[in-house]
TORPA-4810 file (N, C-alpha, C, O; in nm, 3 decimals):
<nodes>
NODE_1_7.906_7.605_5.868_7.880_7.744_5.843_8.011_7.816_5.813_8.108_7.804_5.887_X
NODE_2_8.010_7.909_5.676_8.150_7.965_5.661_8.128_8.086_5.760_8.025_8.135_5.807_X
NODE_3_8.279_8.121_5.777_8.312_8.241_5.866_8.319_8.392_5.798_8.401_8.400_5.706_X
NODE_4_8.277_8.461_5.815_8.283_8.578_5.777_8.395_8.632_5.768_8.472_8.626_5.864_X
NODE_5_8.434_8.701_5.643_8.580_8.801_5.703_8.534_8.889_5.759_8.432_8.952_5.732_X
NODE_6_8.653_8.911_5.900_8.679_8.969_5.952_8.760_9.120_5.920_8.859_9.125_5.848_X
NODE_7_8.704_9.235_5.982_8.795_9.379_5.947_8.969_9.294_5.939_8.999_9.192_6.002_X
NODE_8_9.031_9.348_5.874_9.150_9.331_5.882_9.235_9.259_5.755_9.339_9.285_5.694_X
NODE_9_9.096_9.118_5.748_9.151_9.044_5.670_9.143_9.034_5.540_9.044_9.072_5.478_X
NODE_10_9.271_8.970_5.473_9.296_8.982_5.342_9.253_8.840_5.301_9.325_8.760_5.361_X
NODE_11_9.156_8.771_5.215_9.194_8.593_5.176_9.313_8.609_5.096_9.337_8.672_4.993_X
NODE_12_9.408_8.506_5.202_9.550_8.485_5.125_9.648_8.551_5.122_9.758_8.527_5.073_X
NODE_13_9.597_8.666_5.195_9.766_8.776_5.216_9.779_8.809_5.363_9.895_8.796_5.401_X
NODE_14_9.692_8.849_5.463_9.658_8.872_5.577_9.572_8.875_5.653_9.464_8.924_5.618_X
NODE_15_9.593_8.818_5.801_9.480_8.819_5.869_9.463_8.878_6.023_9.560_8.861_6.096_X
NODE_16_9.388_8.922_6.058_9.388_9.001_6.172_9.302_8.944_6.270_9.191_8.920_6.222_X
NODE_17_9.315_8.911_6.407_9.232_8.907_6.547_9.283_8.935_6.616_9.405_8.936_6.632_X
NODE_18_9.171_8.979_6.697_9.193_9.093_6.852_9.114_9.032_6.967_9.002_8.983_6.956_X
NODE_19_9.190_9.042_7.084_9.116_8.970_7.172_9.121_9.027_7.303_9.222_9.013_7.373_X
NODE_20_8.999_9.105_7.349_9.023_9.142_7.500_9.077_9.043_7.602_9.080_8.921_7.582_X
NODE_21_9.114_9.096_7.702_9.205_9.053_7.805_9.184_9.142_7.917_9.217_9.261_7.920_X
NODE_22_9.104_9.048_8.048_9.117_9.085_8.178_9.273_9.123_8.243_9.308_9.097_8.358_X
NODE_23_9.341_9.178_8.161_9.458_9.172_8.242_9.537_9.348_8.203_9.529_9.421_8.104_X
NODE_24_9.589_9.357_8.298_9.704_9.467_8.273_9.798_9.465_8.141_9.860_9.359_8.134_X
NODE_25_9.814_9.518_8.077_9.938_9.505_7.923_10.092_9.422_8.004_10.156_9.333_7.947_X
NODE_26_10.120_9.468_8.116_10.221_9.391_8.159_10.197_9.234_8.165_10.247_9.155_8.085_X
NODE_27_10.105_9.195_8.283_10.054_9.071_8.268_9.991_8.990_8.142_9.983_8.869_8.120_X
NODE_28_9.954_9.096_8.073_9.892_9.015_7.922_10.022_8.997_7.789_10.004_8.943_7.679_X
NODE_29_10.140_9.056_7.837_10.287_9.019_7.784_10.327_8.935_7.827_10.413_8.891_7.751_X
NODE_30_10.316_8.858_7.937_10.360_8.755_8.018_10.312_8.628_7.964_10.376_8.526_7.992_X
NODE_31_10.184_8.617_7.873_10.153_8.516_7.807_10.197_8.495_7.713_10.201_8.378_7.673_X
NODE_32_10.255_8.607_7.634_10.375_8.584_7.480_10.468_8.547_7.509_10.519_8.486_7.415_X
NODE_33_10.570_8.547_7.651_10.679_8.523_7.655_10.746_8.422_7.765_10.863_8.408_7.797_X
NODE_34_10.617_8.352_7.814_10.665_8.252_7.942_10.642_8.114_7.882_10.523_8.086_7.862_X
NODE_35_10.714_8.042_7.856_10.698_7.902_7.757_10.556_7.852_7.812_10.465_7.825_7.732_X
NODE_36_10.536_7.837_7.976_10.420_7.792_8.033_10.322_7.819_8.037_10.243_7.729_8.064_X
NODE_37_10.278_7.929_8.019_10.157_8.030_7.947_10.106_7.980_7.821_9.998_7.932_7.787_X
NODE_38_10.277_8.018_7.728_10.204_7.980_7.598_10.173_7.849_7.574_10.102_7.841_7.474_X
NODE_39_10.193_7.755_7.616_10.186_7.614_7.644_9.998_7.581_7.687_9.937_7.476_7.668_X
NODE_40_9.949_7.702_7.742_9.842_7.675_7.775_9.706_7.716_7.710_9.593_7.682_7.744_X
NODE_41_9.765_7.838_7.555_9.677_7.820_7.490_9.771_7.808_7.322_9.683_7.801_7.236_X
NODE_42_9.860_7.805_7.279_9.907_7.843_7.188_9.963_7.706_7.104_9.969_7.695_6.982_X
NODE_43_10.007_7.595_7.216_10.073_7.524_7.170_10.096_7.406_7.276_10.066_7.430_7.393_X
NODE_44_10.152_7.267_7.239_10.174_7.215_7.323_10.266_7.215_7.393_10.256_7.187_7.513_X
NODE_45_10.399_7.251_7.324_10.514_7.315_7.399_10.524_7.411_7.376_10.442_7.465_7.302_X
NODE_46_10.647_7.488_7.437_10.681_7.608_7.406_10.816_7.675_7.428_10.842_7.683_7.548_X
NODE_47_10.907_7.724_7.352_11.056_7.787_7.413_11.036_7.914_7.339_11.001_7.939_7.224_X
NODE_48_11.073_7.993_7.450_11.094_8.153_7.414_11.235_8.204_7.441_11.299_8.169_7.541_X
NODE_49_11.280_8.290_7.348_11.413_8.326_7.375_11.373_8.481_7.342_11.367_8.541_7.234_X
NODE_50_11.346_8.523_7.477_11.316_8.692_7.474_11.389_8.823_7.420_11.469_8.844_7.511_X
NODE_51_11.405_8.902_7.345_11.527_8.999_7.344_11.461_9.038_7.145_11.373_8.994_7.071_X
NODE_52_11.567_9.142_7.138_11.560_9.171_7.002_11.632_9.079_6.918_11.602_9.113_6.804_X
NODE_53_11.688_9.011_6.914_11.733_8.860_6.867_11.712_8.746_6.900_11.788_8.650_6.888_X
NODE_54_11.560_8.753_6.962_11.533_8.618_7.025_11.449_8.563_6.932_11.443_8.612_6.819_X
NODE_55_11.366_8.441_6.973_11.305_8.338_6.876_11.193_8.296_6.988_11.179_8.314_7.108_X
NODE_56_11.101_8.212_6.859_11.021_8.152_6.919_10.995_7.994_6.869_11.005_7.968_6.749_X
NODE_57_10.964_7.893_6.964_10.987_7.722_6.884_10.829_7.699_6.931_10.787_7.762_7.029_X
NODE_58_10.768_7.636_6.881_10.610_7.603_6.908_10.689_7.436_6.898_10.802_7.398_6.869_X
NODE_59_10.556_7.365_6.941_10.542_7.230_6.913_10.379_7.215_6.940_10.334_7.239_7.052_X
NODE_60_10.279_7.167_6.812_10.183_7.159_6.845_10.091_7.036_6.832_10.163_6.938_6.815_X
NODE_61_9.953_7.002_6.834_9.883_6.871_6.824_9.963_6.854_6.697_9.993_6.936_6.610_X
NODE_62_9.998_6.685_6.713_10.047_6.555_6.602_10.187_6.610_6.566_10.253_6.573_6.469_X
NODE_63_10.227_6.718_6.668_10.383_6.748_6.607_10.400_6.832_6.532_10.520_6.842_6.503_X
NODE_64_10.333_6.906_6.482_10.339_7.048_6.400_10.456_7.083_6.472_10.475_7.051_6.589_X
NODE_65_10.560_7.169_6.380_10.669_7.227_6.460_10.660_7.380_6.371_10.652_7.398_6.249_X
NODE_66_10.663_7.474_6.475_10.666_7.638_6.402_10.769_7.731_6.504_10.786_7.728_6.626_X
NODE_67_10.827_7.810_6.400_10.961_7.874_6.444_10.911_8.005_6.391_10.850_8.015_6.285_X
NODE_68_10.949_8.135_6.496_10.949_8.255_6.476_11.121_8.365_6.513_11.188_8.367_6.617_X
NODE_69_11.135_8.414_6.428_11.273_8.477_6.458_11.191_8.630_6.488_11.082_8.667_6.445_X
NODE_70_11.295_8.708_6.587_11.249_8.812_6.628_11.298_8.906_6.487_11.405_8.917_6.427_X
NODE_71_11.176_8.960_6.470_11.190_9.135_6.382_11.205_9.261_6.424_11.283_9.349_6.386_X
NODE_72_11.114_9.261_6.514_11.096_9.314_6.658_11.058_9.341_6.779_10.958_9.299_6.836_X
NODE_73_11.138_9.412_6.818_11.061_9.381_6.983_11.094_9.487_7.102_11.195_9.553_7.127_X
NODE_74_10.988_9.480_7.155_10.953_9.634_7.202_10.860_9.568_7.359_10.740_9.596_7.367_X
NODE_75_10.914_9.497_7.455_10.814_9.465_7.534_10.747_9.561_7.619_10.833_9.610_7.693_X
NODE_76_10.649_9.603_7.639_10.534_9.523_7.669_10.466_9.541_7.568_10.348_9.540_7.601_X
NODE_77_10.483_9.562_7.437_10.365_9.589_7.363_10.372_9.537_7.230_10.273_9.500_7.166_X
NODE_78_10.481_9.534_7.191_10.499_9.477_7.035_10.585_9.392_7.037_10.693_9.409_7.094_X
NODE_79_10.549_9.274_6.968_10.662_9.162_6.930_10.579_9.096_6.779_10.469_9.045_6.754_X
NODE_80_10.703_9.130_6.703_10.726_9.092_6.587_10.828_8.983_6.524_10.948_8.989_6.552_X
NODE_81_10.780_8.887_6.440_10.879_8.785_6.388_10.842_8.744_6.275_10.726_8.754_6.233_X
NODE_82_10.969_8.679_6.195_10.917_8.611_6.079_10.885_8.475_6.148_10.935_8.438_6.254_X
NODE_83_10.751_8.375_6.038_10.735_8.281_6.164_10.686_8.200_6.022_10.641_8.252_5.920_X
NODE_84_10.708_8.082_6.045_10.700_7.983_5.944_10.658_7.829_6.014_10.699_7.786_6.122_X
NODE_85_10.584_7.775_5.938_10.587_7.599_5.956_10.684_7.519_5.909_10.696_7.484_5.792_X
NODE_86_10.775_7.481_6.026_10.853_7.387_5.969_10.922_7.243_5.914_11.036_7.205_5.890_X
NODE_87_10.790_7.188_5.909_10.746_7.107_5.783_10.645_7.091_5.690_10.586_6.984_5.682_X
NODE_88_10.623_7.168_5.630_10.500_7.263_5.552_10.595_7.271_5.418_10.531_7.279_5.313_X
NODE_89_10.662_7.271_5.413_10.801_7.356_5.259_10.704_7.440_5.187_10.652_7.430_5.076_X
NODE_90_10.690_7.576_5.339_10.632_7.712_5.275_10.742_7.772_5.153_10.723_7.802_5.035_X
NODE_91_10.857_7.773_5.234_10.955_7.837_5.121_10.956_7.961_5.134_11.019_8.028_5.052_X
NODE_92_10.876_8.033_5.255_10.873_8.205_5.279_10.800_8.170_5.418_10.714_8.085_5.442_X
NODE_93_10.856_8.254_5.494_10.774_8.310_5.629_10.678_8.414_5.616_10.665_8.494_5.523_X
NODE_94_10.592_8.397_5.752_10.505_8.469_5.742_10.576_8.578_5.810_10.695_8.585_5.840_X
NODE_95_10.450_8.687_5.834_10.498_8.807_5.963_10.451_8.804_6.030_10.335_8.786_5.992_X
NODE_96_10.458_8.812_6.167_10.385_8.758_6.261_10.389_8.875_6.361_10.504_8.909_6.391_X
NODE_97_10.259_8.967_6.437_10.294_9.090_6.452_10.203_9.067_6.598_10.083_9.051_6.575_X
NODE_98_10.235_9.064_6.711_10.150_9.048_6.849_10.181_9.170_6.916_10.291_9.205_6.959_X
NODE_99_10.065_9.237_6.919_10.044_9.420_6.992_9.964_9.389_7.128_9.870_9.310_7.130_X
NODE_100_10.011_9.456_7.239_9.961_9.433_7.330_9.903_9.586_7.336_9.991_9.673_7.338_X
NODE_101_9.755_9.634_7.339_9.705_9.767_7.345_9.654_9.777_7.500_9.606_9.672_7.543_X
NODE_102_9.657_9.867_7.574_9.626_9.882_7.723_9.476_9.965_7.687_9.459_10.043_7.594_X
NODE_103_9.398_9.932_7.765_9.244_9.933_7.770_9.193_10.022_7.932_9.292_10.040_8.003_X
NODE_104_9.083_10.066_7.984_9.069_10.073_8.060_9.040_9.949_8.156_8.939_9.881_8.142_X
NODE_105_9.144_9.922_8.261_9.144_9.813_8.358_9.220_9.686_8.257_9.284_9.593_8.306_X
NODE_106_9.197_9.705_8.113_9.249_9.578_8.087_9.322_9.587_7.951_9.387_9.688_7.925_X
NODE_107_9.314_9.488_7.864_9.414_9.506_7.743_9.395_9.457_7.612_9.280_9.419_7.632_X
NODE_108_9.408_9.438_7.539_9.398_9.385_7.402_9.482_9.327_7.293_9.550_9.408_7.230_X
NODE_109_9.491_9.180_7.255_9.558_9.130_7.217_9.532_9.183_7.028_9.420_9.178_6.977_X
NODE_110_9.642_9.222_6.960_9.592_9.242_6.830_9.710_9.180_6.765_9.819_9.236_6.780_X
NODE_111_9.700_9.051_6.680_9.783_8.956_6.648_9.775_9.011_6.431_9.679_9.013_6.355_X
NODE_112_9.844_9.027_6.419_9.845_9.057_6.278_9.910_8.959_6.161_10.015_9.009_6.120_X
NODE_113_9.878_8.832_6.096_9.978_8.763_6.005_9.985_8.815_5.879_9.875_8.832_5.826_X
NODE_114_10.110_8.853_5.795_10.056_8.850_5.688_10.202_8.802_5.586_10.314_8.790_5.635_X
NODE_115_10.178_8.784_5.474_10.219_8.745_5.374_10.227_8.584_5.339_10.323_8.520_5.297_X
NODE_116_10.132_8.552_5.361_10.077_8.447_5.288_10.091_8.465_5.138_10.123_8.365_5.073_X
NODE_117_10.075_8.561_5.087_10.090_8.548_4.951_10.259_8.538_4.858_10.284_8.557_4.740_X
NODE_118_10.361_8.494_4.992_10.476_8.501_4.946_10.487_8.296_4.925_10.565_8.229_4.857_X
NODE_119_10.388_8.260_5.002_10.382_8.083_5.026_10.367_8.054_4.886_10.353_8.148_4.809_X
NODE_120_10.368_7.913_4.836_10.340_7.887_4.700_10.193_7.887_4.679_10.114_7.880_4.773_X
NODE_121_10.158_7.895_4.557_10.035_7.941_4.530_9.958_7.816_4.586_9.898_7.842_4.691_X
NODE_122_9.943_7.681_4.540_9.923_7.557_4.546_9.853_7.585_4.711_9.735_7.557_4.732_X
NODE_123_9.949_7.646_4.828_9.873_7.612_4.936_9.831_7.743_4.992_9.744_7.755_5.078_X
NODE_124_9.895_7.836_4.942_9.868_7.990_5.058_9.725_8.010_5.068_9.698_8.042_5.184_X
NODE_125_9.649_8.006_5.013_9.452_8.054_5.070_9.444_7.902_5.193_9.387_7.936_5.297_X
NODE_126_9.480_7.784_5.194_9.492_7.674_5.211_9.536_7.768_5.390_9.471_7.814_5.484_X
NODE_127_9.672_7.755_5.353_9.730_7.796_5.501_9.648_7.926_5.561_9.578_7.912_5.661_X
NODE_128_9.659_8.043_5.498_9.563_8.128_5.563_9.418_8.069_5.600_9.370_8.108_5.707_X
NODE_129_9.372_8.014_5.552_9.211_7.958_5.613_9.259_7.883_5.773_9.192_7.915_5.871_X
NODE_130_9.377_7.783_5.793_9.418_7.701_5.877_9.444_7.819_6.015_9.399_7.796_6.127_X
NODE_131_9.525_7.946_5.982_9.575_7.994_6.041_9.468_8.088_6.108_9.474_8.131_6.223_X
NODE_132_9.343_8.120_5.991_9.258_8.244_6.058_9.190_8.149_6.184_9.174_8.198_6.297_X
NODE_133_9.144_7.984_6.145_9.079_7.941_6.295_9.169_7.853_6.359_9.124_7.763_6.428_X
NODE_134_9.317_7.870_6.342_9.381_7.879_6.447_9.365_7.983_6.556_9.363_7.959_6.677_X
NODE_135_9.355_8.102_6.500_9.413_8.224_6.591_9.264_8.226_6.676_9.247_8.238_6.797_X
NODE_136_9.190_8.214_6.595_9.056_8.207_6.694_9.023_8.166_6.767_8.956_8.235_6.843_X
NODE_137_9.049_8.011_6.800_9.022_7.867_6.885_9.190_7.940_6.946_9.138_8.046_6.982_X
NODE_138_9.272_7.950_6.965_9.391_7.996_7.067_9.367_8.092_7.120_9.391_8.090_7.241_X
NODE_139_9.303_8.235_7.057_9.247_8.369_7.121_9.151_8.322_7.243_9.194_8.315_7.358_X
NODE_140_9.044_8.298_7.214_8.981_8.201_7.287_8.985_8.089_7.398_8.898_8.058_7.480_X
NODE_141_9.111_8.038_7.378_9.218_7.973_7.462_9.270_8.044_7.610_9.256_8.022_7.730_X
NODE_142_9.321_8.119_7.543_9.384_8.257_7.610_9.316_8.358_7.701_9.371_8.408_7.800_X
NODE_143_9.205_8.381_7.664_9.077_8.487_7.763_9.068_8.390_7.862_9.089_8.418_7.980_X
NODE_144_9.026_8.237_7.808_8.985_8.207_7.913_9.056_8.156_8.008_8.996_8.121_8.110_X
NODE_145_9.222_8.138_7.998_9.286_8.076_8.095_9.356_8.211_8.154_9.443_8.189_8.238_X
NODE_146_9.327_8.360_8.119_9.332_8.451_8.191_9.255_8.515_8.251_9.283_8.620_8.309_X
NODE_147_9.132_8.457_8.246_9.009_8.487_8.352_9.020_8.426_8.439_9.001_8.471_8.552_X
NODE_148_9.060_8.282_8.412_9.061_8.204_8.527_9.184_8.181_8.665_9.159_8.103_8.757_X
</nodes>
């Protein structure tokens, strides 16, 4: 069954998901930036180097390796990076935009990618399709290992 677009999304330039969260905006920042967190829905490893010049290193199933450089960063609520696959030969990063919104009692994850359309033509609808049910199956990830 195909997936519907979603508000937000662009095929091939940007994509948007949002994901409630039982948690406080403080505690629901704590999952963007503790390697062990993100390790538990995002990736199989994880190194974070926190700050307005920090980075991010993924390592995921079969070895995928993805790198994010900070754009910006504003904790508890915004962290921004350029973020790329790095063995993919995108040849352009994406933007990679994680908003933490505070809710009553709880919070909201609103993850924004976009410029896919800077990738080569050959794969960018390719990678955006990969990336929209990535973020979904990890969003998903994430609620539930913060409910629990």
């Amino acid at each position: 069954m195909t997936e519907a677009i979603r508000q937000g999304d662009i095929p091939g330039v940007q994509l948007r998901c949002r994901q409630a969260l039982p948690l406080a905006p403080e505690e629901a920042w704590l999952w963007l930036v503790e390697p062990p967190r993100l390790a538990r829905w995002l990736a199989d490893e994880a190194e974070v180097e926190p700050g307005p010049r920090g980075s991010l290193a993924l390592v995921g199933a079969g070895g995928v390796r993805e790198r994010g450089t900070t754009l910006e960063y504003a904790p508890p609520r915004r962290w921004v990076l350029a973020f790329e696959r790095l063995d993919a030969g995108w040849g352009a990063a994406t933007r990679l935009a994680l908003e933490i919104h505070p809710r009553a009692g709880s919070s909201e994850l609103d993850v924004l990618q976009s410029g896919f359309q800077r990738l080569p033509l050959s794969i960018g609808l390719t990678v955006w399709e990969s990336y929209r049910a990535r973020w979904r199956s990890a969003l998903a990830r994430l609620a539930a290992a913060a409910a629990g």
